[in-house]
DOZA-986874 format. One record per residue (C-alpha): residue number from 1; residue in three letters; chain; x, y, z. Coordinates in steps of 0.25 Angstrom, whole numbers, plus 2048, in hexadecimal, padded with zeros to 3 digits. Layout:
<ketis>
KETI:pos:code:unit:xx:yy:zz
KETI:NUM:ALA:A:X:Y:Z
...
</ketis>
This chain:
<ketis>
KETI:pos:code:unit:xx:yy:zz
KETI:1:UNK:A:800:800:800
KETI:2:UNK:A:805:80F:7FE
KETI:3:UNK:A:804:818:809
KETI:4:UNK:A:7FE:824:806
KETI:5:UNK:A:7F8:833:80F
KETI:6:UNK:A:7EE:83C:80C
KETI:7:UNK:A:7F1:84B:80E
KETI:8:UNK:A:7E8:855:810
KETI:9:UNK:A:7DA:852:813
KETI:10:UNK:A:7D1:85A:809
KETI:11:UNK:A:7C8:855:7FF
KETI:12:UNK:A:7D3:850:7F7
KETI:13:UNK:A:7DA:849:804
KETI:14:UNK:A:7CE:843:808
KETI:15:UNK:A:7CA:83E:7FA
KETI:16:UNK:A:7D8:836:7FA
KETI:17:UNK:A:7D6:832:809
KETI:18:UNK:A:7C8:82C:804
KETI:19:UNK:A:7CE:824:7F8
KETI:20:UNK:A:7DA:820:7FD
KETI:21:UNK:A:7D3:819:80C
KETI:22:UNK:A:7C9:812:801
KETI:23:UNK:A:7CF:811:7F2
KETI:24:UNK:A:7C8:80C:7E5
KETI:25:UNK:A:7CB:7FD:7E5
KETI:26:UNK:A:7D6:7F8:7DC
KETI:27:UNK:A:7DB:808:7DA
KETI:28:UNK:A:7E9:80C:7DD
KETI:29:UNK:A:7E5:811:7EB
KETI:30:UNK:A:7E2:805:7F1
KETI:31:UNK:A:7F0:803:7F3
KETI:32:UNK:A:7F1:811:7FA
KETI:33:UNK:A:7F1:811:808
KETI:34:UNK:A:7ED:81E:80F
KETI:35:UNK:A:7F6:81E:81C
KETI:36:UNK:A:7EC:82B:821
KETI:37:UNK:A:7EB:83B:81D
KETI:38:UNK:A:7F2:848:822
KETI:39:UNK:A:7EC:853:825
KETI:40:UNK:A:7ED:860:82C
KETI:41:UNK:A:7DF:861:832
KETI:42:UNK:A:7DE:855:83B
KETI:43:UNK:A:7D4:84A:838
KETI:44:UNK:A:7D7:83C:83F
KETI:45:UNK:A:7D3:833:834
KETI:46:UNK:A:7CB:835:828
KETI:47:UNK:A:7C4:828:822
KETI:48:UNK:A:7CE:81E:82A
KETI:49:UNK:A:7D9:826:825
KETI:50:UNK:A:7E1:82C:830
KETI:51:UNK:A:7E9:83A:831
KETI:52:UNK:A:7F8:83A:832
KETI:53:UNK:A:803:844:831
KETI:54:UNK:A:809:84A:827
KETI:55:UNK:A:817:845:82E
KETI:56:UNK:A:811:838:830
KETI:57:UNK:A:80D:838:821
KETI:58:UNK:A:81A:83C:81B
KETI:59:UNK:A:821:833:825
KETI:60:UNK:A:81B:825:823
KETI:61:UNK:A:822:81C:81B
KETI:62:UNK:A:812:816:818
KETI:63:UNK:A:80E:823:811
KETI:64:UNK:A:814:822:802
KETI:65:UNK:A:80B:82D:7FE
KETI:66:UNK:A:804:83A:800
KETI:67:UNK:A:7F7:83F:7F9
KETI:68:UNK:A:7F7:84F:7FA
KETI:69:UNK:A:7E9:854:7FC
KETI:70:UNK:A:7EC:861:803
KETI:71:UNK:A:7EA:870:7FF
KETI:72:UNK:A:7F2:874:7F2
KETI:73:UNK:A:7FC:87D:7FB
KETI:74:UNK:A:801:870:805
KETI:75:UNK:A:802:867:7F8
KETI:76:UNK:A:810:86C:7F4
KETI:77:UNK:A:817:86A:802
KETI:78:UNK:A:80E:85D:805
KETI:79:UNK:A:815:856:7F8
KETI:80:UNK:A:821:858:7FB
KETI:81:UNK:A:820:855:80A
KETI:82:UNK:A:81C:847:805
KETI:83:UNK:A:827:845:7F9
KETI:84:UNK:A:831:848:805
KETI:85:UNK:A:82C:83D:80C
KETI:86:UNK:A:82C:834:802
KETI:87:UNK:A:81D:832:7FD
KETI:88:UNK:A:816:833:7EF
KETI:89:UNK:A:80C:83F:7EE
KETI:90:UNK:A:7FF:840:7EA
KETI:91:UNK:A:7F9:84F:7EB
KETI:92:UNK:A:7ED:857:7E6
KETI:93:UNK:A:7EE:85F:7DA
KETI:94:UNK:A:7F6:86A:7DB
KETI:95:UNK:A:804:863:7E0
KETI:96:UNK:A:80B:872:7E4
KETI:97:UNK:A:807:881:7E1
KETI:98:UNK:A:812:883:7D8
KETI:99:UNK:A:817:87B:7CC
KETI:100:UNK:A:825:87D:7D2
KETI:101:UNK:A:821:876:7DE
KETI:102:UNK:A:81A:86B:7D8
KETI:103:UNK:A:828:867:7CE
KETI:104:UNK:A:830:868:7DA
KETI:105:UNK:A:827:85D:7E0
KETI:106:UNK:A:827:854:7D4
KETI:107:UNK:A:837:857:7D4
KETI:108:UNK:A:835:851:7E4
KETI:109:UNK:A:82C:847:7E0
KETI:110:UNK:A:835:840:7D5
KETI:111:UNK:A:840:842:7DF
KETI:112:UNK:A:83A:83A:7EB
KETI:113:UNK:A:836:82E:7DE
KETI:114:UNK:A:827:832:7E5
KETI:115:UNK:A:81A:834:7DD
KETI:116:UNK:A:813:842:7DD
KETI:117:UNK:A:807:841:7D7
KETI:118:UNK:A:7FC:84E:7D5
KETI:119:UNK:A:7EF:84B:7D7
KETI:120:UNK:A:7E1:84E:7CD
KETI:121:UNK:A:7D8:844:7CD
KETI:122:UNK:A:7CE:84C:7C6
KETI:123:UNK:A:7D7:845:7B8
KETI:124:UNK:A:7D5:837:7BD
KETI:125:UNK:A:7C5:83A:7BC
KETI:126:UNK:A:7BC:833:7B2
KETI:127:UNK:A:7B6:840:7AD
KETI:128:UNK:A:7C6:846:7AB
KETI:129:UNK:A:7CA:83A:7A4
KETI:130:UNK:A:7BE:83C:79A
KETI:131:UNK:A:7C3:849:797
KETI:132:UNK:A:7CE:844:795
KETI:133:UNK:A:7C8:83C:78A
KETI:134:UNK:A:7C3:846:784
KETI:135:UNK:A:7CD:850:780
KETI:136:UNK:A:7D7:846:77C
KETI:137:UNK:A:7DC:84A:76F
KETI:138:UNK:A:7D4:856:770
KETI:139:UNK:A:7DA:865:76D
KETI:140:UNK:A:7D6:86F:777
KETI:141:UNK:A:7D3:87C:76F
KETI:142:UNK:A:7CD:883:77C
KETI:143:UNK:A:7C7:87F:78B
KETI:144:UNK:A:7C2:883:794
KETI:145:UNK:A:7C2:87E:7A3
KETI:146:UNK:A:7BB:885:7AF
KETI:147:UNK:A:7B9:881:7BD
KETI:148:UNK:A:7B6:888:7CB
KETI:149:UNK:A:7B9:884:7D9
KETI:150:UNK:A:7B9:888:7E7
KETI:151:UNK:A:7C1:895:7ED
KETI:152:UNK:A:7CE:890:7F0
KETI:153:UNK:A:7D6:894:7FC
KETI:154:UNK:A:7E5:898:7F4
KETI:155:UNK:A:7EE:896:7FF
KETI:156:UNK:A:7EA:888:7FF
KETI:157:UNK:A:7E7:883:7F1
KETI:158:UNK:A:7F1:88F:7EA
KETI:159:UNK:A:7EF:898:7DE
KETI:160:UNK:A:7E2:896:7D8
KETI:161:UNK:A:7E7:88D:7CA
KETI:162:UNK:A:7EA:883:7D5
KETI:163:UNK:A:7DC:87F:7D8
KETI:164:UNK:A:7DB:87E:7C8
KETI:165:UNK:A:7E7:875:7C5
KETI:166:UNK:A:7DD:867:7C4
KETI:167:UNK:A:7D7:86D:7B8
KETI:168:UNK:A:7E4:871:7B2
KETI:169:UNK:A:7E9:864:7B3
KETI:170:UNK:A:7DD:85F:7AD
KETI:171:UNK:A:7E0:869:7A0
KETI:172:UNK:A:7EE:866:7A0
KETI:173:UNK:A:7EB:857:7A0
KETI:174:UNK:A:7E1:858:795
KETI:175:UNK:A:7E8:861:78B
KETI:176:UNK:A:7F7:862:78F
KETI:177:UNK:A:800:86E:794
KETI:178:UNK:A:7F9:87B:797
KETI:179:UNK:A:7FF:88A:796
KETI:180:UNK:A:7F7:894:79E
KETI:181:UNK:A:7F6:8A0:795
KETI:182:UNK:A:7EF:8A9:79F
KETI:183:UNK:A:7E8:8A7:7AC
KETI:184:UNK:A:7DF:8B0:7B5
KETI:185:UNK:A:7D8:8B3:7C3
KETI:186:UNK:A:7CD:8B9:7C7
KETI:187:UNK:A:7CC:8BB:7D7
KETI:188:UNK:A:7BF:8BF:7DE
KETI:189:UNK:A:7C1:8BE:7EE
KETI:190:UNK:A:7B4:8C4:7F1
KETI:191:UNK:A:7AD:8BA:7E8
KETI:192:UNK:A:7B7:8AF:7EE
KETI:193:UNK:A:7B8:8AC:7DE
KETI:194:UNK:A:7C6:8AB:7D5
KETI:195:UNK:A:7C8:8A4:7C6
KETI:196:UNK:A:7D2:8A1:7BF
KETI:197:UNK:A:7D4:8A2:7B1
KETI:198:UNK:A:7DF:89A:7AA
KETI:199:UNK:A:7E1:899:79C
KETI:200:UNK:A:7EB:88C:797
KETI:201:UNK:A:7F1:888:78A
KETI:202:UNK:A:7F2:87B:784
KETI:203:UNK:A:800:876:77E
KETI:204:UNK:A:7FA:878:76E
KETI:205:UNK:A:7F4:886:774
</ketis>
């Protein structure tokens, strides 16, 4: 069995908490086994799984691995806390807040022979895959793509486009390298409302 930890205990952490006490028969998980969760806030135990430390985490020689499910800001220290110590990591979309940060981390990972693995399950879906499909060998002339969400709280989740970088990897993956041409924000604090504008390029323009 591989040893594995949950940190962070959102909706995320608790989703991987769920799958990983009761996997899918005959899936990859089944031979996971979740050693507990680390948290800030304290808990107990949460469906039979119970909290340890983040020193007991990065310490046990059971623990192999780590799924990252904390705010965007921690995710950046969090991976690198857990490549020191010798496990493979799993985190939630977006690895760090800089590209810098992310390709020093990949650098880390291939230095330890761990795997660092970014997270988007939206591509694994059924209803992504049949898009997929269907603009195989397809050229994109023009698109469109619009989606709203919640206010976020920057100091946590960083600069807006972060809270958008799911749907770029979808765009990215369907039609290749994209060059942002232009982008815009538009802020609102009395209407708790901002949008962003972003306008990308496709290899064949």
């Amino acid at each position: 069995m591989f040893g594995t930890v949950v940190v962070g205990v959102g909706i995320a952490g608790l989703a991987r908490i769920r799958d990983l006490m009761n996997p899918m028969p005959s899936s990859p998980s089944e031979h996971l086994k979740l050693f507990g969760f680390v948290s800030r806030r304290s808990f107990g135990n949460i469906n039979e799984a119970k909290q340890i430390s983040l020193e007991d985490a990065l310490r046990s020689k059971e623990i192999h691995a780590a799924f990252i499910s904390t705010e965007n800001r921690s995710h950046e220290e969090t991976i690198r806390m857990f490549l020191e110590a010798g496990k493979h990591v799993l985190v939630e979309y977006p690895m760090a807040l800089s590209a810098k940060a992310a390709h020093e981390l990949w650098e880390m990972a291939q230095q330890k022979d761990k795997v660092l693995h970014v997270e988007h399950i939206e591509l694994l879906t059924e209803e992504y895959k049949q898009l997929k499909k269907e603009v195989a060998g397809k050229d994109l002339v023009k698109g469109t793509l619009h989606f709203t969400g919640h206010v976020l709280d920057e100091s946590k989740t960083g600069f807006p486009a972060f809270s958008g970088i799911a749907r770029l990897t979808w765009l990215i993956d369907l039609f290749g390298d994209l060059t942002v041409t232009s982008a815009t924000r538009e802020k609102h604090k009395d209407k708790s409302y901002s949008r962003m504008t972003v306008h990308f390029q496709t290899a064949n323009k």
